[in-house]
C-alpha positions as CSV (number, residue, x, y, z in Angstrom):
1,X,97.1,-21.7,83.8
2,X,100.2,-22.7,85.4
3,X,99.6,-27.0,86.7
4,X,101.0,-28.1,90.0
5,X,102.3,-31.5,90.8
6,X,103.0,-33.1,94.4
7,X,104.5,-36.6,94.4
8,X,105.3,-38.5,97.3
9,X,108.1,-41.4,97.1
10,X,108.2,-43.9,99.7
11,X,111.4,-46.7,99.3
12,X,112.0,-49.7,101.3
13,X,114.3,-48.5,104.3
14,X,117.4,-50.8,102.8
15,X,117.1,-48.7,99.2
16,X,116.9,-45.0,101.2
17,X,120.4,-44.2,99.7
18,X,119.8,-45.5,96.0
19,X,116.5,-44.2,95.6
20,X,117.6,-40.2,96.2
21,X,120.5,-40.9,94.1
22,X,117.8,-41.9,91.5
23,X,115.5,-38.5,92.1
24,X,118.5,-36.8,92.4
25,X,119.2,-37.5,88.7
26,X,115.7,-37.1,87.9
27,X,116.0,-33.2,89.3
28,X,118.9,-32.2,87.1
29,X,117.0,-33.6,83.9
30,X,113.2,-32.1,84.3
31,X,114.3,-28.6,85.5
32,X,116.0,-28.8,81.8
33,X,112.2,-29.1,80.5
34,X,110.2,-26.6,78.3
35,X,107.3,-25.9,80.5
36,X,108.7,-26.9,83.4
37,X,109.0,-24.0,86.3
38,X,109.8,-25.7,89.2
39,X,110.7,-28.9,90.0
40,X,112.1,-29.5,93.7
41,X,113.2,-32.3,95.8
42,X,112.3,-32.3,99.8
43,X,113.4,-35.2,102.0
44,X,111.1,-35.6,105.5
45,X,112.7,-35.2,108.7
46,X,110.4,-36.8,111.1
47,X,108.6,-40.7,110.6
48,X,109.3,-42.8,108.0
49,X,111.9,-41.5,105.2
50,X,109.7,-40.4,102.7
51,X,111.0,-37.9,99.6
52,X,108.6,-35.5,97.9
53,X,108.6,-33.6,94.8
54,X,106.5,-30.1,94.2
55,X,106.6,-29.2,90.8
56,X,105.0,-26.5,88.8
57,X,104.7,-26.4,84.6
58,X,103.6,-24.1,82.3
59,X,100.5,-25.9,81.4
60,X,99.2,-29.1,80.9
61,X,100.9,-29.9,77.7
62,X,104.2,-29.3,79.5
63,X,103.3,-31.9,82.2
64,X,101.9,-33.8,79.3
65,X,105.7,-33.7,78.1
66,X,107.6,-34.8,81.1
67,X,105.3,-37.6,81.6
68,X,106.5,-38.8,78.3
69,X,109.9,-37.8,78.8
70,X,113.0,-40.4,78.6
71,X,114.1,-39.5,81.9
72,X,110.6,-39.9,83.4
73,X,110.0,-42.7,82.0
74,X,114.0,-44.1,83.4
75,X,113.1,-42.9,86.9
76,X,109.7,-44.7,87.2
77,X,111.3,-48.1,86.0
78,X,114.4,-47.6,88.6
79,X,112.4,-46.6,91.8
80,X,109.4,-48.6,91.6
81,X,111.1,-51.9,92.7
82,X,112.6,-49.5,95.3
83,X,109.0,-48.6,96.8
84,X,107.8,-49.3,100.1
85,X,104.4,-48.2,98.7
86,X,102.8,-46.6,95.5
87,X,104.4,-43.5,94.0
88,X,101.7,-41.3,95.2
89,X,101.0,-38.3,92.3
90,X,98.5,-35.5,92.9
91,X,98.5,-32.7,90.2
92,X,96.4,-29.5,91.0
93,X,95.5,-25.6,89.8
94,X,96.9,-23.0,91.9
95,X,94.3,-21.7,94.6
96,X,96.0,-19.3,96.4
97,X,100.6,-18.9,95.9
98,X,102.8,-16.3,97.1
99,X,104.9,-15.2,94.3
Protein backbone atom coordinates (compact mmCIF):
# COMPACT_ATOMS: atom_id res chain seq x y z
CA UNK A 1 0.00 0.00 0.00
CA UNK A 2 1.46 3.05 -1.48
CA UNK A 3 2.03 5.94 1.90
CA UNK A 4 1.39 9.62 1.31
CA UNK A 5 3.12 12.49 2.87
CA UNK A 6 2.01 16.31 3.05
CA UNK A 7 4.47 18.66 4.62
CA UNK A 8 3.97 22.21 5.05
CA UNK A 9 7.22 24.68 5.45
CA UNK A 10 6.68 27.98 6.76
CA UNK A 11 10.21 30.41 6.86
CA UNK A 12 10.61 33.64 8.40
CA UNK A 13 9.66 36.17 5.55
CA UNK A 14 13.63 37.48 5.45
CA UNK A 15 14.77 33.62 4.63
CA UNK A 16 11.85 33.11 1.69
CA UNK A 17 14.64 32.99 -0.86
CA UNK A 18 17.21 30.65 1.02
CA UNK A 19 14.78 28.29 2.24
CA UNK A 20 13.36 27.14 -1.56
CA UNK A 21 16.85 27.14 -2.58
CA UNK A 22 17.18 24.55 0.41
CA UNK A 23 13.87 22.36 -0.73
CA UNK A 24 14.82 22.91 -4.06
CA UNK A 25 17.93 20.66 -3.38
CA UNK A 26 16.02 18.54 -1.29
CA UNK A 27 13.63 17.69 -4.56
CA UNK A 28 16.48 16.66 -6.86
CA UNK A 29 17.93 14.21 -4.09
CA UNK A 30 14.50 12.24 -2.80
CA UNK A 31 12.92 11.77 -6.29
CA UNK A 32 16.45 9.78 -6.76
CA UNK A 33 14.97 7.35 -3.77
CA UNK A 34 13.94 3.63 -4.02
CA UNK A 35 10.44 3.80 -3.03
CA UNK A 36 9.96 7.06 -3.54
CA UNK A 37 7.09 7.89 -6.34
CA UNK A 38 6.52 11.34 -6.09
CA UNK A 39 7.90 13.90 -4.43
CA UNK A 40 6.76 17.53 -5.47
CA UNK A 41 7.35 21.09 -4.48
CA UNK A 42 4.24 23.73 -4.54
CA UNK A 43 4.82 27.38 -3.40
CA UNK A 44 1.32 29.23 -2.12
CA UNK A 45 0.10 32.11 -3.93
CA UNK A 46 -2.16 33.86 -1.64
CA UNK A 47 -1.31 34.72 2.48
CA UNK A 48 1.63 34.14 4.02
CA UNK A 49 4.50 32.38 1.79
CA UNK A 50 4.28 29.03 2.81
CA UNK A 51 5.94 25.93 0.59
CA UNK A 52 4.41 22.41 0.60
CA UNK A 53 5.57 19.04 -0.32
CA UNK A 54 3.09 16.05 -1.47
CA UNK A 55 4.93 13.01 -1.65
CA UNK A 56 4.00 9.43 -2.37
CA UNK A 57 6.41 6.16 -1.58
CA UNK A 58 6.14 2.73 -2.16
CA UNK A 59 5.53 1.72 1.27
CA UNK A 60 6.38 2.46 4.56
CA UNK A 61 9.79 1.14 4.57
CA UNK A 62 10.56 3.49 1.77
CA UNK A 63 9.39 6.56 3.85
CA UNK A 64 11.13 4.78 6.60
CA UNK A 65 14.33 5.26 4.24
CA UNK A 66 14.12 8.94 3.32
CA UNK A 67 13.52 9.75 6.82
CA UNK A 68 16.88 8.40 7.51
CA UNK A 69 18.30 9.62 4.43
CA UNK A 70 21.63 12.07 4.37
CA UNK A 71 19.87 14.58 2.46
CA UNK A 72 16.80 14.54 4.79
CA UNK A 73 18.53 14.62 7.46
CA UNK A 74 20.78 17.93 5.71
CA UNK A 75 17.52 19.67 4.85
CA UNK A 76 15.88 19.41 8.38
CA UNK A 77 19.20 20.96 10.05
CA UNK A 78 19.26 23.92 7.19
CA UNK A 79 15.56 25.01 7.28
CA UNK A 80 14.66 24.65 10.81
CA UNK A 81 16.40 27.88 11.95
CA UNK A 82 14.68 29.24 8.83
CA UNK A 83 11.10 28.44 10.23
CA UNK A 84 8.53 30.87 10.99
CA UNK A 85 6.72 27.90 12.63
CA UNK A 86 7.04 23.99 13.02
CA UNK A 87 7.64 21.91 9.87
CA UNK A 88 4.25 20.54 9.90
CA UNK A 89 4.34 16.57 8.52
CA UNK A 90 1.12 14.54 7.97
CA UNK A 91 1.62 11.08 6.25
CA UNK A 92 -1.61 9.24 5.18
CA UNK A 93 -3.18 5.97 3.06
CA UNK A 94 -4.70 6.72 -0.12
CA UNK A 95 -8.64 7.10 0.17
CA UNK A 96 -9.73 7.97 -2.98
CA UNK A 97 -6.65 9.26 -6.15
CA UNK A 98 -7.10 9.71 -9.73
CA UNK A 99 -4.47 7.81 -11.45
Amino acid sequence: MSIYVFASVTPKAEHLEAAEIILRAAVSESRKEAGCLRYDLFKTVQGETSFQFLEAYTDQAALIAHAQSAHFLTLKEQITPLLAQPLTISITSAVDVAA
